[in-house]
C-alpha positions as CSV (number, residue, x, y, z in Angstrom):
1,X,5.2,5.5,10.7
2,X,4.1,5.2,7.3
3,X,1.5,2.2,6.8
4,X,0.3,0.7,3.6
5,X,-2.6,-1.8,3.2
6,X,-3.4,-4.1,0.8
7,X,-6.5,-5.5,-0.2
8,X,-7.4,-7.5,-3.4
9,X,-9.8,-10.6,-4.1
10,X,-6.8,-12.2,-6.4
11,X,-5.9,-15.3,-4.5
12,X,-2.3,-15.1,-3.5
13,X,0.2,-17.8,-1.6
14,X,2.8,-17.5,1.0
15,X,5.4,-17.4,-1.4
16,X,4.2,-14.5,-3.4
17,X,3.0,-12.6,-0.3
18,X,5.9,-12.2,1.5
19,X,8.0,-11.3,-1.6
20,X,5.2,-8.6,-2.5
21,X,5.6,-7.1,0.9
22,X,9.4,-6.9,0.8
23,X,8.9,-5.0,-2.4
24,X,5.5,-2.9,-1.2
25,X,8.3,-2.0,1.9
26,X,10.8,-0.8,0.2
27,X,8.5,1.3,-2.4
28,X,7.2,3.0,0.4
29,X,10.0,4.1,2.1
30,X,11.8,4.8,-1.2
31,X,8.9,6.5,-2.1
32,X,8.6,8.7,1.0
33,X,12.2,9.2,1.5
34,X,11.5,7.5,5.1
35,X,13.5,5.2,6.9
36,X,12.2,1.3,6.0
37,X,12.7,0.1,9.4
38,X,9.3,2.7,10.4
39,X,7.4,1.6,7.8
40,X,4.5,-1.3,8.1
41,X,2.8,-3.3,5.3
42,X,-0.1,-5.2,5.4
43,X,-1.6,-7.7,3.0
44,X,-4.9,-9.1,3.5
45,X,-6.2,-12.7,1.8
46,X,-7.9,-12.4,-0.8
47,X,-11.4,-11.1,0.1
48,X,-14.5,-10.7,-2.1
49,X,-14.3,-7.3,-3.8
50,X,-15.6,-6.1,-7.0
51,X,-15.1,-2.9,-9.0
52,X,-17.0,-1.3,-12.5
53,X,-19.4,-4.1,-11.6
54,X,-17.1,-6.9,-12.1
55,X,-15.3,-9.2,-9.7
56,X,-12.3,-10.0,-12.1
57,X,-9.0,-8.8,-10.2
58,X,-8.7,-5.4,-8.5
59,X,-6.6,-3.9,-5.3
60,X,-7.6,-1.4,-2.9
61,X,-5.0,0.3,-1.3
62,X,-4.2,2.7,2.0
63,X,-1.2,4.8,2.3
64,X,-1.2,6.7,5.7
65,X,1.9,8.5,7.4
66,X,2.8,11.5,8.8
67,X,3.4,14.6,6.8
68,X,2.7,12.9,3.6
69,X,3.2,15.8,1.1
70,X,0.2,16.3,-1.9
71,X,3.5,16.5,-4.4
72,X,4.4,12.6,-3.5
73,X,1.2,11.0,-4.5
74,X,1.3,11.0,-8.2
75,X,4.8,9.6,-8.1
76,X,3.8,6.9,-5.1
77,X,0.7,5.9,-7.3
78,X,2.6,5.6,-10.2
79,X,5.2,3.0,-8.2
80,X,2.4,1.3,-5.8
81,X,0.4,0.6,-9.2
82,X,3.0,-0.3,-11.2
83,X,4.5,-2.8,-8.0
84,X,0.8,-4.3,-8.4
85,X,0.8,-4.9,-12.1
86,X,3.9,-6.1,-11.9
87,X,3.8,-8.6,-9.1
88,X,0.2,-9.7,-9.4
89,X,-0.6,-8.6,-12.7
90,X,-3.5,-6.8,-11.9
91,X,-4.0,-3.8,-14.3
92,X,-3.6,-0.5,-12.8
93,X,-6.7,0.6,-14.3
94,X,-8.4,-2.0,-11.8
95,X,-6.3,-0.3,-8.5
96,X,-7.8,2.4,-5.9
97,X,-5.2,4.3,-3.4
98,X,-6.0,5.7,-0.9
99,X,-3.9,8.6,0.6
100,X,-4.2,10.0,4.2
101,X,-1.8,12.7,6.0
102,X,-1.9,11.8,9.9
103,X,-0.6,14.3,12.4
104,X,2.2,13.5,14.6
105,X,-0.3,13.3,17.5
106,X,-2.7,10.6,15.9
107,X,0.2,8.3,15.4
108,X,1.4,6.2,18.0
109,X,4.3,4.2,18.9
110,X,6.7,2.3,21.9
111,X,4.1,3.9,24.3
112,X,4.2,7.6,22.8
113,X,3.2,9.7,20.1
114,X,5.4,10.7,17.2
């Protein structure tokens, strides 16, 4: 249930991709104390993006899941940013999250609602 998208304009290859969104995977569901095998993770191309008015490297990121608690964020931005400078050394200072709490009844999956 939880999802995580992943937008920068920092070119990226296959390689680095897929090992990003092994890490991104388990971040979240470490982060969220939520089973892995729910969790989805997205990573888009690079697309044109700039932020401060400067198109040097930045992310943009979504977290969404259901019943994601207020007390998490800090700790999951502190990972999710830190997994980004890390991995594609963006600075964190150049990273936007986005946090979003769905209710069990906006979430859908295997034909059903959670």
């Amino acid at each position: 249930m939880p999802y995580l998208k992943i937008q920068t304009n920092l070119p990226h290859d296959d390689n680095t991709r897929q090992g990003f969104l092994k890490k991104a995977s388990a971040a979240v569901a470490s982060g969220l104390g939520k089973p892995e095998n729910y969790v989805m993770v997205a990573f888009d191309p690079a697309i044109p993006m700039m932020f401060a008015g400067k198109d040097t490297p930045c992310t943009y990121m979504e977290l969404k899941s259901i019943g994601l608690p207020e007390s998490k964020t800090a700790a999951l931005s502190e990972s999710l940013c830190g997994l980004v400078e890390s991995e594609l050394g963006i600075p964190s200072n150049r990273i936007y999250i986005e946090f979003s709490d769905a209710s069990r009844a906006m979430w859908g999956w295997d034909r059903k609602t959670f």
